[in-house]
ZAVO-487075 format. One record per residue (C-alpha): residue number from 0; residue in one letter; x, y negated, z negated. Coordinates in steps of 0.001 Angstrom, whole numbers, plus 524288, in hexadecimal, padded with zeros to 5 digits. Example, Ala and Ser with C-alpha at 12.3 -4.5 7.8 and 13.67 -1.06 7.14 Angstrom:
<site pos="0" code="a" x="8300C" y="81194" z="7E188"/>
<site pos="1" code="s" x="83566" y="80424" z="7E41C"/>
REM end
This chain:
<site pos="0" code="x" x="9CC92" y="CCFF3" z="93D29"/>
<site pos="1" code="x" x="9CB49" y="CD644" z="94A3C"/>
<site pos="2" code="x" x="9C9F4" y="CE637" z="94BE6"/>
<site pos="3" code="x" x="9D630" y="CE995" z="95124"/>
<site pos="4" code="x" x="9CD7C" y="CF117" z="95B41"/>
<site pos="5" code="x" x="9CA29" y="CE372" z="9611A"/>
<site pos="6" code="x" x="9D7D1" y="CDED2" z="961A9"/>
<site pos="7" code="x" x="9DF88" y="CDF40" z="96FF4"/>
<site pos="8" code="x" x="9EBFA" y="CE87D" z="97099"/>
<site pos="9" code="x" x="9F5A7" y="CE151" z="9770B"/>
<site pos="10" code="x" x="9F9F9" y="CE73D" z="983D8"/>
<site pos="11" code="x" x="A076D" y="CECA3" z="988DC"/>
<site pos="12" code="x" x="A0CEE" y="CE865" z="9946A"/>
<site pos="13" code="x" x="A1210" y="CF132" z="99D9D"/>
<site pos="14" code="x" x="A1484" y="CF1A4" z="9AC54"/>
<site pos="15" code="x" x="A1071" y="CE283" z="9ADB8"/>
<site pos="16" code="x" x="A0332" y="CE32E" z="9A69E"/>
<site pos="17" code="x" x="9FC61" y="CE64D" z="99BAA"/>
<site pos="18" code="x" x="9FCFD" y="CF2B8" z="99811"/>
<site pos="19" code="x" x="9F1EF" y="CF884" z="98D1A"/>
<site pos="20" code="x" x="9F45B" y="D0587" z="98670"/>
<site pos="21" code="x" x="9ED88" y="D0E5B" z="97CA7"/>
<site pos="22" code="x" x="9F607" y="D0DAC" z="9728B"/>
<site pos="23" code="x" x="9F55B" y="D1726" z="966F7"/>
<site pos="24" code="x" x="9F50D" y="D0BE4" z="95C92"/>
<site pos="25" code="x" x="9F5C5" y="CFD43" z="95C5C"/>
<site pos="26" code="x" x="9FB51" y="CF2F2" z="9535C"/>
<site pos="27" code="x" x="9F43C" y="CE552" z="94DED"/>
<site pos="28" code="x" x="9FABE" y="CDB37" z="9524D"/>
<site pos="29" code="x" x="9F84B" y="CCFB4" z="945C2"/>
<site pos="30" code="x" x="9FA95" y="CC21C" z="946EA"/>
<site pos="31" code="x" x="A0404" y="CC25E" z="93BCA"/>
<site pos="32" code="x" x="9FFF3" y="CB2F6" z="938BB"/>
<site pos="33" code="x" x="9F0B5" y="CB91B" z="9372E"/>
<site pos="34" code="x" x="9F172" y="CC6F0" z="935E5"/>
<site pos="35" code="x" x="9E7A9" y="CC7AA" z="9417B"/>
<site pos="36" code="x" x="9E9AA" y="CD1CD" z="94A7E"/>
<site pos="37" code="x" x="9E9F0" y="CCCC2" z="957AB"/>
<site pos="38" code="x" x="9ECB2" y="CD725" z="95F4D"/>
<site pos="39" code="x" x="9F08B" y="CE7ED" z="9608B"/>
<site pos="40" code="x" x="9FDD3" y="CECF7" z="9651C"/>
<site pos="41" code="x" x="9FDB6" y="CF9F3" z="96AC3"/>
<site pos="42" code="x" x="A0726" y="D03EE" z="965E6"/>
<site pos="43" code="x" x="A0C1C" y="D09A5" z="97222"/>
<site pos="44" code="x" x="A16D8" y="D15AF" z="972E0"/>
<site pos="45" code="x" x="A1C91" y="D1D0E" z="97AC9"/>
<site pos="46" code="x" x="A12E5" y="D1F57" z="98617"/>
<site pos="47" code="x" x="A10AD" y="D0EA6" z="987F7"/>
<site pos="48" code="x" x="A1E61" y="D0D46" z="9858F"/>
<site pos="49" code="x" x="A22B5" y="D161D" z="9924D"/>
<site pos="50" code="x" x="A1949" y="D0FDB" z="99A42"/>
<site pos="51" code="x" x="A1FCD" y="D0233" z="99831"/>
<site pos="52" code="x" x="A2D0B" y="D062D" z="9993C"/>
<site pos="53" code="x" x="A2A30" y="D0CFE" z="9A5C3"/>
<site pos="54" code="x" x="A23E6" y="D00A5" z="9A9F4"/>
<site pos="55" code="x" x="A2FFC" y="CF922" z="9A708"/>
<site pos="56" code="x" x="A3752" y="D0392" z="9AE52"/>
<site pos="57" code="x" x="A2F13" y="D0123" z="9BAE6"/>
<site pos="58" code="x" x="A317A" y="CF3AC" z="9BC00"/>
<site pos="59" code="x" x="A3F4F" y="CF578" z="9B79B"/>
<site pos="60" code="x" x="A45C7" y="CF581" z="9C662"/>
<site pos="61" code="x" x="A3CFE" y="CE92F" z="9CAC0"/>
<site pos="62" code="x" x="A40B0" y="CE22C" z="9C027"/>
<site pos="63" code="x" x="A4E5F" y="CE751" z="9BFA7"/>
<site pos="64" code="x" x="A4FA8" y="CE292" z="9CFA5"/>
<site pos="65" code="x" x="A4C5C" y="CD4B2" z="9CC8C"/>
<site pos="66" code="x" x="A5936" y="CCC42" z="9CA9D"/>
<site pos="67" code="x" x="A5BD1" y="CC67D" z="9BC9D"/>
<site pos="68" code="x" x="A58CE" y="CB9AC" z="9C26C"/>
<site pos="69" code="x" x="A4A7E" y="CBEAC" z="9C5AE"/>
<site pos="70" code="x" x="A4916" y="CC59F" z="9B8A5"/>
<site pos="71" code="x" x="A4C80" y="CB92F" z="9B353"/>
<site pos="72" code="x" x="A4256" y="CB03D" z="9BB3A"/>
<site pos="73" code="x" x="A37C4" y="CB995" z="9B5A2"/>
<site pos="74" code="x" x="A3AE3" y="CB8A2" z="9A852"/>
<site pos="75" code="x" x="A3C96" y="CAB03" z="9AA98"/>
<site pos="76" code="x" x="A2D94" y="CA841" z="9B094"/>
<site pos="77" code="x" x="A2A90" y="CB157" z="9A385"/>
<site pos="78" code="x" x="A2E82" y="CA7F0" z="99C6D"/>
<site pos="79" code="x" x="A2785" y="C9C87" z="9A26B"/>
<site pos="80" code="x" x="A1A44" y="CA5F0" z="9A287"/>
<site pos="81" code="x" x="A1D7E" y="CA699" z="992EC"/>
<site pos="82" code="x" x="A2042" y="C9760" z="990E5"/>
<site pos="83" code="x" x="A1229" y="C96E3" z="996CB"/>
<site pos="84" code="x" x="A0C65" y="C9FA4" z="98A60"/>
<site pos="85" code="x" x="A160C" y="C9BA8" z="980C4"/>
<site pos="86" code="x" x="A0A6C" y="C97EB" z="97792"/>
<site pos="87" code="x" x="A03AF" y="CA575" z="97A4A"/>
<site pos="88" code="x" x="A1070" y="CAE02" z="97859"/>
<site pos="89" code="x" x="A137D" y="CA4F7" z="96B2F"/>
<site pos="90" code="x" x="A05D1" y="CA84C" z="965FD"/>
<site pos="91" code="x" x="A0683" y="CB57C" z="9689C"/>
<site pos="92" code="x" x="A1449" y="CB6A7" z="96175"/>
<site pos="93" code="x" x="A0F3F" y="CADE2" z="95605"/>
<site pos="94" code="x" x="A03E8" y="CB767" z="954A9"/>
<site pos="95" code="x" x="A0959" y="CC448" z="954AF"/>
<site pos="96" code="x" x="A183B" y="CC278" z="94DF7"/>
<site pos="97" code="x" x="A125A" y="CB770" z="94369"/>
<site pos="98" code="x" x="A1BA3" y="CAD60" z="94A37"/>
<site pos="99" code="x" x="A199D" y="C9E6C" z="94774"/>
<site pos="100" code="x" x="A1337" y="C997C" z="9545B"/>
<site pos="101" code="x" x="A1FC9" y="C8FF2" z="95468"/>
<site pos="102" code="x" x="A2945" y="C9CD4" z="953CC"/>
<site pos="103" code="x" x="A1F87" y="CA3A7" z="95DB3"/>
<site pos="104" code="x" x="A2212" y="C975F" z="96831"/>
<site pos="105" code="x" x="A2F5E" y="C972D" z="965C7"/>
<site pos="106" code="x" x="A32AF" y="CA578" z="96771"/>
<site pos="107" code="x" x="A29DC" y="CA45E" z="97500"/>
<site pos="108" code="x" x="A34B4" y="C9ACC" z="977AE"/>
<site pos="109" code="x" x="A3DF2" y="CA2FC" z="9754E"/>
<site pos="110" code="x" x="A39DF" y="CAD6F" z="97CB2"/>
<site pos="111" code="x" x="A374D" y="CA380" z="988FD"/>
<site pos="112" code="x" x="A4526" y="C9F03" z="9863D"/>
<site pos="113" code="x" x="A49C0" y="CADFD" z="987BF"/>
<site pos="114" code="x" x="A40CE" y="CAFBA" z="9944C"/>
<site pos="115" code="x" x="A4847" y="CA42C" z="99AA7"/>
<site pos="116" code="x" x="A56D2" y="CA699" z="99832"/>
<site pos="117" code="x" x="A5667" y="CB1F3" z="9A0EF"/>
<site pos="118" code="x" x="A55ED" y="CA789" z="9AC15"/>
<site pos="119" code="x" x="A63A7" y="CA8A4" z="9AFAF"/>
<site pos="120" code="x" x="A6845" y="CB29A" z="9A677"/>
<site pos="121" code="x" x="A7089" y="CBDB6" z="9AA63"/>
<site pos="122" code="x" x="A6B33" y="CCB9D" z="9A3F9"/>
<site pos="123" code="x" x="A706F" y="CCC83" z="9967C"/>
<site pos="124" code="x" x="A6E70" y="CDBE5" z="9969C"/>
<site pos="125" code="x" x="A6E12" y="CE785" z="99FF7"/>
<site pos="126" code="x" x="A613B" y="CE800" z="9A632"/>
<site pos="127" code="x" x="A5942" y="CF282" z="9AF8D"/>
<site pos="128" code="x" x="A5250" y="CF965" z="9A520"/>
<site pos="129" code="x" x="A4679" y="CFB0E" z="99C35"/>
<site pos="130" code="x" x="A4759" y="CF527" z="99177"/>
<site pos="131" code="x" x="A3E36" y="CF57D" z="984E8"/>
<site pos="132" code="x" x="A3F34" y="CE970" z="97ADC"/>
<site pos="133" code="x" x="A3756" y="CED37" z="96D40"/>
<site pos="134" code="x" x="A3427" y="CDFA7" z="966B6"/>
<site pos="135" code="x" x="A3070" y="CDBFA" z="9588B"/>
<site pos="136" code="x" x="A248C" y="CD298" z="9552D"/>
<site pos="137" code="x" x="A2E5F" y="CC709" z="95066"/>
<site pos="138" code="x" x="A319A" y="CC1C1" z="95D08"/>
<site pos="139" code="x" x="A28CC" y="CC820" z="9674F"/>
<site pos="140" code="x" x="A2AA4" y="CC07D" z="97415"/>
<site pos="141" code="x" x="A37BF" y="CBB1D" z="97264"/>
<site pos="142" code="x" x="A3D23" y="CC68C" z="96C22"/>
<site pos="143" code="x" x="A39CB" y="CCE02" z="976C3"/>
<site pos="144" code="x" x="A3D3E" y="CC4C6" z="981E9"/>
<site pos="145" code="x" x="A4A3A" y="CC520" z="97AC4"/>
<site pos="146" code="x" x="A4BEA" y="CD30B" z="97F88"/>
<site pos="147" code="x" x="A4359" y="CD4E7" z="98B17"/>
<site pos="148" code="x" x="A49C7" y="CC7EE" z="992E1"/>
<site pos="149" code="x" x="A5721" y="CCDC5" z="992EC"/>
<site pos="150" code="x" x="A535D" y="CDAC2" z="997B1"/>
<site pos="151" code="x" x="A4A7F" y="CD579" z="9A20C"/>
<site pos="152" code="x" x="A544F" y="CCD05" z="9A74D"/>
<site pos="153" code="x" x="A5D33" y="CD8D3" z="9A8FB"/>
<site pos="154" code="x" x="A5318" y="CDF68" z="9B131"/>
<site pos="155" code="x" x="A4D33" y="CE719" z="9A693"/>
<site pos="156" code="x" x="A3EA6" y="CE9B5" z="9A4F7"/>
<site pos="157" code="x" x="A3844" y="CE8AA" z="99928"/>
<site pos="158" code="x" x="A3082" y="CEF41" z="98DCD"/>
<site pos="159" code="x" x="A2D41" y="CE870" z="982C5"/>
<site pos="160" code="x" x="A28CB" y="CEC68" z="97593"/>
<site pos="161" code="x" x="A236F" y="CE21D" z="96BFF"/>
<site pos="162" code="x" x="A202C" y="CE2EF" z="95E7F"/>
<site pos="163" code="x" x="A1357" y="CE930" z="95C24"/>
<site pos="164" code="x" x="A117D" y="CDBEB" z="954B1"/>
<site pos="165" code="x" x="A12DC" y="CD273" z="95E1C"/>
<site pos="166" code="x" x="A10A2" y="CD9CE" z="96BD2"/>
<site pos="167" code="x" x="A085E" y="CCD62" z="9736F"/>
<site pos="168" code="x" x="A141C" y="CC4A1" z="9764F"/>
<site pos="169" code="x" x="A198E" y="CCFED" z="97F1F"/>
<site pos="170" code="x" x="A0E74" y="CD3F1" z="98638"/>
<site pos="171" code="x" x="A0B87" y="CC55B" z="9894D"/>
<site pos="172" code="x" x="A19E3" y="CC3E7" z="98D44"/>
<site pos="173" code="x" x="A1808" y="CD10C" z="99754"/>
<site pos="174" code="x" x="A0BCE" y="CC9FC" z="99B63"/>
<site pos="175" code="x" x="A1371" y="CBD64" z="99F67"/>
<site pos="176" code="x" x="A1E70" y="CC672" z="9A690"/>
<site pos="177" code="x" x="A13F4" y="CCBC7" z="9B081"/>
<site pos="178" code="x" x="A1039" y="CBD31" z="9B323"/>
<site pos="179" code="x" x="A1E21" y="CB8F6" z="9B3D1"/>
<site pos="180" code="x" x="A21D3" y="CC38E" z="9BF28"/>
<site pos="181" code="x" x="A27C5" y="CCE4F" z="9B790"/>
<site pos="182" code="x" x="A2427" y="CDC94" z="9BF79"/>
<site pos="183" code="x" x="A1C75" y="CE610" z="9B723"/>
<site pos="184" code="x" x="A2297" y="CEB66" z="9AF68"/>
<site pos="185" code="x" x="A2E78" y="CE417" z="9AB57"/>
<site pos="186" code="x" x="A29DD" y="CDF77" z="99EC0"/>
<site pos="187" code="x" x="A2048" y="CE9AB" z="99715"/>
<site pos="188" code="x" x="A1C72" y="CE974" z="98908"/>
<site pos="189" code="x" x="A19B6" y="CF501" z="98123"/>
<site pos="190" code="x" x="A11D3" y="CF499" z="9731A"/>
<site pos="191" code="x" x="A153D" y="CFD83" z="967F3"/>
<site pos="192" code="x" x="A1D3E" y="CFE40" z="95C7E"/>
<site pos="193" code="x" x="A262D" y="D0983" z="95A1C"/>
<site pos="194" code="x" x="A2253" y="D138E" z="96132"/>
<site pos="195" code="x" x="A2114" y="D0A39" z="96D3A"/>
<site pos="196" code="x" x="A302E" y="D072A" z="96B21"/>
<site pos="197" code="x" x="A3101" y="D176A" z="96B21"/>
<site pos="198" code="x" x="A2919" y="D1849" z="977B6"/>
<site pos="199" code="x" x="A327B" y="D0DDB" z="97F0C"/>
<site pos="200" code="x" x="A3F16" y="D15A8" z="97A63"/>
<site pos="201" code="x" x="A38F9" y="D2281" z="97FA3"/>
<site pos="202" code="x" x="A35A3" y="D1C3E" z="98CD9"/>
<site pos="203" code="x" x="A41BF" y="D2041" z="996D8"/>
<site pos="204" code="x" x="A40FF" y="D1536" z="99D2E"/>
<site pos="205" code="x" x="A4602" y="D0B33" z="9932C"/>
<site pos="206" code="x" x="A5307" y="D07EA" z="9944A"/>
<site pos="207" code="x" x="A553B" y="CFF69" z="989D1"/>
<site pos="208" code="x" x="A4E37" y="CFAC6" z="97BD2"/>
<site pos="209" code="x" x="A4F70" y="CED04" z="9757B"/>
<site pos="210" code="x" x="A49BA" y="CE7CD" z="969D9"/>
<site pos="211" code="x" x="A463A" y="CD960" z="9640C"/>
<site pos="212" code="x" x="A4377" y="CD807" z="9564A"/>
<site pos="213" code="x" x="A450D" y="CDC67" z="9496C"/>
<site pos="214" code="x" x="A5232" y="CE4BD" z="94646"/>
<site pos="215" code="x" x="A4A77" y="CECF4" z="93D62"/>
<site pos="216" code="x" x="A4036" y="CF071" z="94948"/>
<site pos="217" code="x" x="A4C8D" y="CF2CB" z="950D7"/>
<site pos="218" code="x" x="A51DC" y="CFDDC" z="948E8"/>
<site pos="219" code="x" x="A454D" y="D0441" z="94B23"/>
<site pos="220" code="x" x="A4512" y="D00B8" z="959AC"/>
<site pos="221" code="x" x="A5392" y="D0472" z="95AAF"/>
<site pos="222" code="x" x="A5037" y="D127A" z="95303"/>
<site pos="223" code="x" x="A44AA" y="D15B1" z="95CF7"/>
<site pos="224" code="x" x="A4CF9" y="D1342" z="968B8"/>
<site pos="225" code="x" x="A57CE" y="D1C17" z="962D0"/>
<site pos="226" code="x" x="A4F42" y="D269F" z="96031"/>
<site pos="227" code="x" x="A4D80" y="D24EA" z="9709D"/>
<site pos="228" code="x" x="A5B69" y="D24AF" z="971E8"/>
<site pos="229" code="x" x="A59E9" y="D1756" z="975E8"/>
<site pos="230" code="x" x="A629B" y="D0AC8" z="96E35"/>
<site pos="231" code="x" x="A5A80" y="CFD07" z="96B25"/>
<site pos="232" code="x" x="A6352" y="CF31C" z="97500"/>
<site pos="233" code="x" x="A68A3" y="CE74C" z="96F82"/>
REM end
């Protein structure tokens, strides 16, 4: 097996590119199928965690100013940039959550499924803010699309938090929204565990926290945020 030294950390996206940090530790990302370790997550906190939200809260008036119609088109030519690396995005899933590659390509259809039904969708929720969506490993693009489509739709930017676990699906999903149009900015994704989740609740600028995943996760998601006298949104 590879020294871990020799492994890539994955990146974090912020402000519409990559965006590499020195992070104070990092976790092994294993192929749960092989037990290799295929690449490191850094463990961000609060100091990576302001910097994203306050990138989010840049772009949050240009985004805000488009029309829901033009919010939609974007996600929408998302979507069709995603169709184009369906096999890509299932791989990664299948790799890092332990998925069969048949559940992998089916929850990639899901999540292209989520990407178009914003095409002539009203907003579902109240939008014009940051919002931070913490994910879990189990379901790591459509999960989060589940969250993140909704908000941006609204007029909301967005910074997402995936599982430690299964972190590549997101960052290749940011990638795509820079391709597909979106300004810097309006999607970001922040690496961490815990104390990443503290550093988005400490940030000023969020104005609202979502989760997707595992209830028992939540509780600890939903217990962080209090302690920030912040509430987990449904």
């Amino acid at each position: 097996m590879k020294d871990t030294d020799d492994i890539l950390a994955v990146p974090l996206w912020i402000n519409g590119h990559a965006f590499l940090t020195m992070a104070p530790a990092f976790f092994d990302v294993r192929d749960p199928r092989s037990g290799l370790i295929r690449r490191r997550t850094p463990l961000c906190g609060a100091s990576q965690a302001a910097t994203a939200v306050d990138a989010a809260a840049a772009a949050l008036p240009a985004w805000l100013a488009l029309s829901a119609g033009e919010r939609a088109a974007l996600l929408a030519t998302l979507a069709d940039a995603l169709a184009g690396y369906g096999s890509h995005f299932a791989g990664l899933i299948a790799e890092e959550s332990g998925q069969e590659d048949a559940l992998a390509a089916t929850e990639v259809a899901t999540a292209l499924q989520l990407l178009r039904s914003a095409a002539g969708a009203a907003p579902a929720i109240a939008g014009g803010c940051v919002v931070g969506i913490v994910c879990d490993h189990q379901a790591p693009l459509a999960g989060l699309l589940q969250r993140a489509v909704p908000a941006l739709l609204a007029g909301s930017t967005v910074v997402a938090k995936p599982s430690p676990k299964a972190p590549s699906a997101a960052v290749a999903l940011a990638e795509l929204t820079a391709r597909s149009g979106f300004p810097a900015g309006a999607f970001n994704v922040l690496h961490g565990d815990l104390d990443a989740v503290e550093g988005l609740c400490a940030a000023p600028a969020l104005g609202r926290l979502l989760f997707a995943g595992d209830a028992v996760l939540a509780r600890r998601v939903a217990e962080i945020a209090g302690r920030h006298g912040r509430q987990l949104a449904d």
